[in-house]
Steps between C-alpha positions, in 0.01 A plus 500: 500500500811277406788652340712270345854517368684299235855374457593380211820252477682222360502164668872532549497840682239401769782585807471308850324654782848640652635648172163687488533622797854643489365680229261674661737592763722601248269732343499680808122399584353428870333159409565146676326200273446226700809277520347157479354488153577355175442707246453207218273314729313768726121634385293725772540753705859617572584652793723847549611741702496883376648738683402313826141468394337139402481529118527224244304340140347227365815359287433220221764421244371346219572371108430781267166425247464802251143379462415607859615851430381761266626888433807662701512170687501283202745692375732531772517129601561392125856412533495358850455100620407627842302768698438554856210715603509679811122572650402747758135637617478783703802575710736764403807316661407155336437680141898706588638171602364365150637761289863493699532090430320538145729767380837359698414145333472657089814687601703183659367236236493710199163540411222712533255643708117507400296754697141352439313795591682744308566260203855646483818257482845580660836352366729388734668832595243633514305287708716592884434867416120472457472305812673769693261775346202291576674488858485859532194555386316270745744594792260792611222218505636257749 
């Protein structure tokens, strides 16, 4: 089972690897991104360090098409030029390392967070705080 989520942006906002980075640190969350990436160019699996564990997602960032989307999704990538989805499969510290850079990256480039499964959207402050409750749930899991 994949669980995907979405980010929803504007072109303008999409920050370099490093400025994502220092947000995450910043948020007070145990996750290294891979240094060497560039976020604009970069589509495939991204590596990450959780809490000393191997953890990362597959990371595309892509041009927004409302006619790809339908419902909650549709909906909350209708303002947006840009979207990243962040993929994970079965691993509890790839899907936590998702949901930390998912909800850091809505926070630090102003948009907003899709959670695919759930069909709910988070705003941008509220985005960090949802990725630090799905970090507690899942904590007991790793």
């Amino acid at each position: 089972m994949s669980i995907v989520l979405s980010v929803f942006l504007s072109d303008d906002a999409v920050p370099e690897s490093v400025e994502w980075q220092n947000a995450i640190t910043r948020c007070g969350f145990d996750l290294q991104l891979d240094k060497d990436f560039d976020v604009r160019a970069f589509s495939g699996f991204l590596p990450a360090v959780y809490c000393g564990r191997k953890a990362g997602f597959e990371f595309s960032l892509f041009d927004v098409n409302l006619d790809e989307f339908d419902g909650a999704k549709r909906e909350a990538a209708r303002k947006w030029t840009k979207g990243v989805e962040l993929t994970t499969h079965s691993d509890v510290a790839e899907a936590v390392s998702a949901a930390i850079a998912g909800g850091v990256l809505a926070e630090l480039a102003g948009g907003v967070l899709h959670d695919d499964q759930s069909g709910e959207t988070f705003q941008p402050n509220e985005a960090a705080e949802w990725s630090k409750a799905i970090e507690t749930e899942c904590r007991p899991h790793l």
